[in-house]
TIZAZA-617435 format. One record per residue: x, y, z of N, C-alpha, C, O in turn; chain; residue in three letters. Coordinates in steps of 0.02 Angstrom, whole numbers, padded with zeros to 5 digits. Example, Ala and Ser with C-alpha at 12.3 -4.5 7.8 and 13.67 -1.06 7.14 Angstrom:
+--------+--------+--------+--------+--------+--------+--------+--------+--------+--------+--------+--------+-------+------+
|     nX |     nY |     nZ |    caX |    caY |    caZ |     cX |     cY |     cZ |     oX |     oY |     oZ | chain | resn |
+--------+--------+--------+--------+--------+--------+--------+--------+--------+--------+--------+--------+-------+------+
|  00660 | -00284 |  00390 |  00615 | -00225 |  00390 |  00660 | -00165 |  00390 |  00712 | -00166 |  00423 |     A |  ALA |
|  00642 | -00112 |  00354 |  00684 | -00053 |  00357 |  00645 |  00002 |  00394 |  00670 |  00057 |  00402 |     A |  SER |
+--------+--------+--------+--------+--------+--------+--------+--------+--------+--------+--------+--------+-------+------+
//
This chain:
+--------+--------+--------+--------+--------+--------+--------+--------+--------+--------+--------+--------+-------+------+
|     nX |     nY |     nZ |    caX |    caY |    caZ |     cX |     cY |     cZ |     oX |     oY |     oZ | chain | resn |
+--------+--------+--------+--------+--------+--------+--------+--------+--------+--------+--------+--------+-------+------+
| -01195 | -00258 | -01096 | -01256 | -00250 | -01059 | -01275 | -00177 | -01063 | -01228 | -00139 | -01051 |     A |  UNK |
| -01322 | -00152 | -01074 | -01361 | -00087 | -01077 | -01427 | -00100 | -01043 | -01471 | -00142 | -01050 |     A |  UNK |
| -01414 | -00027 | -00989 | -01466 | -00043 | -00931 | -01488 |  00039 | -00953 | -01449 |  00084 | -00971 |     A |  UNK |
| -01550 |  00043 | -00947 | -01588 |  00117 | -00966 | -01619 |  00135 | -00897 | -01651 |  00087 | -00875 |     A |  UNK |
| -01620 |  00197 | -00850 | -01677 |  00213 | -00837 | -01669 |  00287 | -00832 | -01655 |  00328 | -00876 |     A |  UNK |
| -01682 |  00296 | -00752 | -01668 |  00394 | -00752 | -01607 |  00396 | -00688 | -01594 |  00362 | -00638 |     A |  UNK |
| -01581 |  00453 | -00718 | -01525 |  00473 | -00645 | -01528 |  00547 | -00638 | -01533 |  00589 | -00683 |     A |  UNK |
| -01523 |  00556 | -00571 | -01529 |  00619 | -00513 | -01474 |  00654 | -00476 | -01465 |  00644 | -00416 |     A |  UNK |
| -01442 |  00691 | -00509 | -01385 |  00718 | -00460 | -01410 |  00741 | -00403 | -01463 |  00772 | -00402 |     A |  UNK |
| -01362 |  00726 | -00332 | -01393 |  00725 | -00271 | -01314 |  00746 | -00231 | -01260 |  00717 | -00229 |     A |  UNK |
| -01345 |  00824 | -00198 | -01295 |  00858 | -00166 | -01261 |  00815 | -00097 | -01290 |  00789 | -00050 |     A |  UNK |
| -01194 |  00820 | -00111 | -01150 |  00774 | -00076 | -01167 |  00754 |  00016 | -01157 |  00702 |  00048 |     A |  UNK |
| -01208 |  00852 |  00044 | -01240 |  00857 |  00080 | -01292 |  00819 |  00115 | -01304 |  00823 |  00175 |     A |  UNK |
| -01327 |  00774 |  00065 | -01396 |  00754 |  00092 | -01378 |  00700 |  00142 | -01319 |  00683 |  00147 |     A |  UNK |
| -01419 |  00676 |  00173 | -01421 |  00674 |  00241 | -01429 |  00578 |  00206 | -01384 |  00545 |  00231 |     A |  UNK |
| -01467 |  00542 |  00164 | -01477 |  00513 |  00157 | -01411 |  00473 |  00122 | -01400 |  00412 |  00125 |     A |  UNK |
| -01372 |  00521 |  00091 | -01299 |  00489 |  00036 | -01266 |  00493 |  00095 | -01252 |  00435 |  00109 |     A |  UNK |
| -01243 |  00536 |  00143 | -01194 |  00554 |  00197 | -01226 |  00480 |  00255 | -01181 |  00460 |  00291 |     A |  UNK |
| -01283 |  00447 |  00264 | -01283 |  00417 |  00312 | -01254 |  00364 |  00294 | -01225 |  00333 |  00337 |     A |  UNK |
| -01252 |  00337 |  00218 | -01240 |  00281 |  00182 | -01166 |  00282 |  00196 | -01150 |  00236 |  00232 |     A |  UNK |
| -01114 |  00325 |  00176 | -01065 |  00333 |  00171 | -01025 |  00329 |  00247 | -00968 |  00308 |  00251 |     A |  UNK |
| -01066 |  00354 |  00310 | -01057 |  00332 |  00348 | -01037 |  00266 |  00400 | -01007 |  00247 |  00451 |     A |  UNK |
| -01089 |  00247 |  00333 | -01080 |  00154 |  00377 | -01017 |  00130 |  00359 | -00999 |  00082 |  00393 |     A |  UNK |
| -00973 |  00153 |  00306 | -00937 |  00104 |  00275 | -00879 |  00144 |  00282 | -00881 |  00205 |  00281 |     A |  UNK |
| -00811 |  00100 |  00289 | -00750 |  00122 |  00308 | -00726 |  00153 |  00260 | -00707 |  00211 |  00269 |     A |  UNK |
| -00721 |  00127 |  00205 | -00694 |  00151 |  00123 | -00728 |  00216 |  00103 | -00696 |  00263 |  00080 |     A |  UNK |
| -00798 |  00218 |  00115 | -00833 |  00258 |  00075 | -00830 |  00323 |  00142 | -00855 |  00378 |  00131 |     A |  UNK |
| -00804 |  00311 |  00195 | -00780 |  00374 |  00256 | -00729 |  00400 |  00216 | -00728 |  00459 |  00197 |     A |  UNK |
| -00670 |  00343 |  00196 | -00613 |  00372 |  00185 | -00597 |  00426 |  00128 | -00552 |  00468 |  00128 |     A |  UNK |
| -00657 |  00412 |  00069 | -00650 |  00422 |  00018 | -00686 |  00515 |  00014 | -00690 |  00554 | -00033 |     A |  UNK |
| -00698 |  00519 |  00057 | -00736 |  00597 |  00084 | -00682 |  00645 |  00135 | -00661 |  00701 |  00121 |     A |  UNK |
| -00669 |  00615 |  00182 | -00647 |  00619 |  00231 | -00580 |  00674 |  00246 | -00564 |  00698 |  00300 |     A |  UNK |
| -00547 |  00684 |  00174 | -00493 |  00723 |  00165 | -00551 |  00805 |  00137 | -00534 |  00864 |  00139 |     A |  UNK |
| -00584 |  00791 |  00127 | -00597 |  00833 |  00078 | -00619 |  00913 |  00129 | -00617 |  00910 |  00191 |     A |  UNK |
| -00633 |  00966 |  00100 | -00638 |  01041 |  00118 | -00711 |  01038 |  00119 | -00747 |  00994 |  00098 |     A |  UNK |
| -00729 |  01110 |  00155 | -00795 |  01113 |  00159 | -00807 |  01141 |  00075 | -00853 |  01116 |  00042 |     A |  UNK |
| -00751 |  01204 |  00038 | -00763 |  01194 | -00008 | -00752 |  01158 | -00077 | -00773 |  01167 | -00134 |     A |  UNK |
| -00717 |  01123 | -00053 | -00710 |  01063 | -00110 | -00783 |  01029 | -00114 | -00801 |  01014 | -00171 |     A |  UNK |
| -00817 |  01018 | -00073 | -00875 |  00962 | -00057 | -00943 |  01024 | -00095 | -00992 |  00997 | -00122 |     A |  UNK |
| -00942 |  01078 | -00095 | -00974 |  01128 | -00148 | -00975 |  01091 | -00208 | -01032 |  01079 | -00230 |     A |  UNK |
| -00925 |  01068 | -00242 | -00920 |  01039 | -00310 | -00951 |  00979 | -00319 | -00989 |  00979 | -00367 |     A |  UNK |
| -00947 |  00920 | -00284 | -00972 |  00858 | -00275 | -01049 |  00874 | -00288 | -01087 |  00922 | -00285 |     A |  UNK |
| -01050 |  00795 | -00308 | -01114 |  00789 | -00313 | -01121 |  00697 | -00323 | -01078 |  00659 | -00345 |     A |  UNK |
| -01179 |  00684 | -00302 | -01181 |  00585 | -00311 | -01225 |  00597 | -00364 | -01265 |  00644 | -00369 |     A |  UNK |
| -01214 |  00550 | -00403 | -01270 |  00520 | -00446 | -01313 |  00466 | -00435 | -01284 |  00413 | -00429 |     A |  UNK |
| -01398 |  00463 | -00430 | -01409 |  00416 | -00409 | -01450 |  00390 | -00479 | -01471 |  00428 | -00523 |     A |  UNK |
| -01457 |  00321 | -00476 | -01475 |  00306 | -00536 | -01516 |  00230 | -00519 | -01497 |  00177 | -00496 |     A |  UNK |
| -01597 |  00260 | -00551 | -01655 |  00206 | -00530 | -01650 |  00180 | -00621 | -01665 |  00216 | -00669 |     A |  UNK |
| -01624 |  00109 | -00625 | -01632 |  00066 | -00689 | -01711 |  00040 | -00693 | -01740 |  00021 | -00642 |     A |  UNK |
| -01744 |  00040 | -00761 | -01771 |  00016 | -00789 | -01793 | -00038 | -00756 | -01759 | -00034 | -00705 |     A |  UNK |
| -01839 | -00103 | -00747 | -01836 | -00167 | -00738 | -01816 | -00200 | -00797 | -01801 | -00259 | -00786 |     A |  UNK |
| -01810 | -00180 | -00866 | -01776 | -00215 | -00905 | -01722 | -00203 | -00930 | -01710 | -00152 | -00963 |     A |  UNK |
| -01667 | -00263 | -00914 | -01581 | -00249 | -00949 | -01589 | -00287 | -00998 | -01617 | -00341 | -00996 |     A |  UNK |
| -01562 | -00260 | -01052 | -01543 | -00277 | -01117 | -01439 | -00319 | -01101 | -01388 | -00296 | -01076 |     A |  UNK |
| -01453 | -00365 | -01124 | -01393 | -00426 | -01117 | -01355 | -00416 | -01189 | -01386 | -00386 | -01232 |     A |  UNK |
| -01288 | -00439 | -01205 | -01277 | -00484 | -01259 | -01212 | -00522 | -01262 | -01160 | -00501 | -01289 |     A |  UNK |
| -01218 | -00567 | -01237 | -01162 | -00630 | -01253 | -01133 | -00627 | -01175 | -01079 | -00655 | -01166 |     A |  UNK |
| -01162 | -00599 | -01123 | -01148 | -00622 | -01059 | -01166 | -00685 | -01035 | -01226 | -00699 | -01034 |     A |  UNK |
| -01127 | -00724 | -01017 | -01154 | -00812 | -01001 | -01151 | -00845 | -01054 | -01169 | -00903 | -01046 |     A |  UNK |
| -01131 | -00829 | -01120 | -01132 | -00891 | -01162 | -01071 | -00888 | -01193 | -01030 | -00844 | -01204 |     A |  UNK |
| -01077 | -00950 | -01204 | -01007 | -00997 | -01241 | -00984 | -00945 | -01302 | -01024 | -00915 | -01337 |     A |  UNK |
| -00899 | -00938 | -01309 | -00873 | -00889 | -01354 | -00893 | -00933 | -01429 | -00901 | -00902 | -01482 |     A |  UNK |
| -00899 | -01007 | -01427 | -00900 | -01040 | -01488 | -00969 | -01036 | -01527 | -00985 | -01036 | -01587 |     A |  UNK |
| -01012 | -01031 | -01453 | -01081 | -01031 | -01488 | -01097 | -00976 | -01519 | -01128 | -00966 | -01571 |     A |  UNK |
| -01069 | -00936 | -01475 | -01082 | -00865 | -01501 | -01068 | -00842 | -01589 | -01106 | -00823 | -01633 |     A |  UNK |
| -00980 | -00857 | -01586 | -00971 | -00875 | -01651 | -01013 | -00893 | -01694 | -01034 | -00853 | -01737 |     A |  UNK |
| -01035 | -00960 | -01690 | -01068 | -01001 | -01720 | -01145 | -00950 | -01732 | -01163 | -00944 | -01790 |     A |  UNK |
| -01173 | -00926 | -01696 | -01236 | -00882 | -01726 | -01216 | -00832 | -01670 | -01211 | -00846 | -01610 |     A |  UNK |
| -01205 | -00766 | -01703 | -01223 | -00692 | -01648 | -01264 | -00664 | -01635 | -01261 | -00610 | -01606 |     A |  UNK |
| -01317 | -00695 | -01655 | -01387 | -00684 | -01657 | -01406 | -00723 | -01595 | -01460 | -00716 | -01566 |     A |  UNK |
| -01378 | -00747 | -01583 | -01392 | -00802 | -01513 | -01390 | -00768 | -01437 | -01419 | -00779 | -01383 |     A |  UNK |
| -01344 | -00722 | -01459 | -01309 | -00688 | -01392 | -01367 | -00640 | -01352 | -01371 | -00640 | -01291 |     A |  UNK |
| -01408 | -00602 | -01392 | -01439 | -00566 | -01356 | -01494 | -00586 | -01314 | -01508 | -00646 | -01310 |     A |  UNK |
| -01535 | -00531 | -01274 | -01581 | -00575 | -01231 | -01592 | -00512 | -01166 | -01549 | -00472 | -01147 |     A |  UNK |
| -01647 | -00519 | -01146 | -01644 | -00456 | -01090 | -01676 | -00501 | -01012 | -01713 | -00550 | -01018 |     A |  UNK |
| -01659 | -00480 | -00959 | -01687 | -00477 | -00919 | -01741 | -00450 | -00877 | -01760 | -00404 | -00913 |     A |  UNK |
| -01791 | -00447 | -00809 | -01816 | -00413 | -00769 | -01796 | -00415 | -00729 | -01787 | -00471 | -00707 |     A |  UNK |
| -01772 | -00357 | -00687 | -01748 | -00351 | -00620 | -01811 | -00351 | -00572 | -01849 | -00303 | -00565 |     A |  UNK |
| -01818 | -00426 | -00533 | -01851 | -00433 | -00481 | -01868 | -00366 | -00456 | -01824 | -00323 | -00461 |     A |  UNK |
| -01943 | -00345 | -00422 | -01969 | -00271 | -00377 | -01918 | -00292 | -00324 | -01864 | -00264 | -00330 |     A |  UNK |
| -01924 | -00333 | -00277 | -01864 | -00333 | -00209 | -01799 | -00294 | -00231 | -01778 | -00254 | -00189 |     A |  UNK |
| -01769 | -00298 | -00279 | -01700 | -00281 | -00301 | -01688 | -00218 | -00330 | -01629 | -00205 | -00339 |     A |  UNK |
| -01729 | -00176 | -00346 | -01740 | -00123 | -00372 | -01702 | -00077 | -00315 | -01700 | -00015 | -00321 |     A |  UNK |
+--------+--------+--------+--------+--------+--------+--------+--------+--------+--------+--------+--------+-------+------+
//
């Protein structure tokens, strides 16, 4: 699967990655040790995909595939809600 779009490094700081991380027990834990300057280095990546993914041979039969590989490929649209 190859998904294209753009990505944004986003300081570990922001108020918007830190509230997310908040909600969730794992994603507390996974910060939670860290230094004020260790957290200098960090950074999230955020990453807005394309609406179209490019597929190939996800969901289909290993025989068919065989049988023509030309079969396999195929792309999707990612629904606007899901974005």
């Amino acid at each position: 699967m190859t998904i294209n779009g753009t990505a944004q490094a986003i300081s570990i700081n922001n108020k918007e990655i830190l509230d997310i991380f908040l909600e969730k027990r794992m994603l507390r834990l996974i910060t939670a040790h860290l230094t004020e300057e260790e957290k200098k280095d960090l950074v999230f990546i955020k990453i807005q995909p394309n609406p179209k993914v490019f597929c190939y041979g996800l969901g289909i039969n290993t025989i068919k595939l065989r049988g023509s590989h030309t079969s396999g490929g195929y792309s999707v649209i990612i629904p606007k809600e899901r974005r």
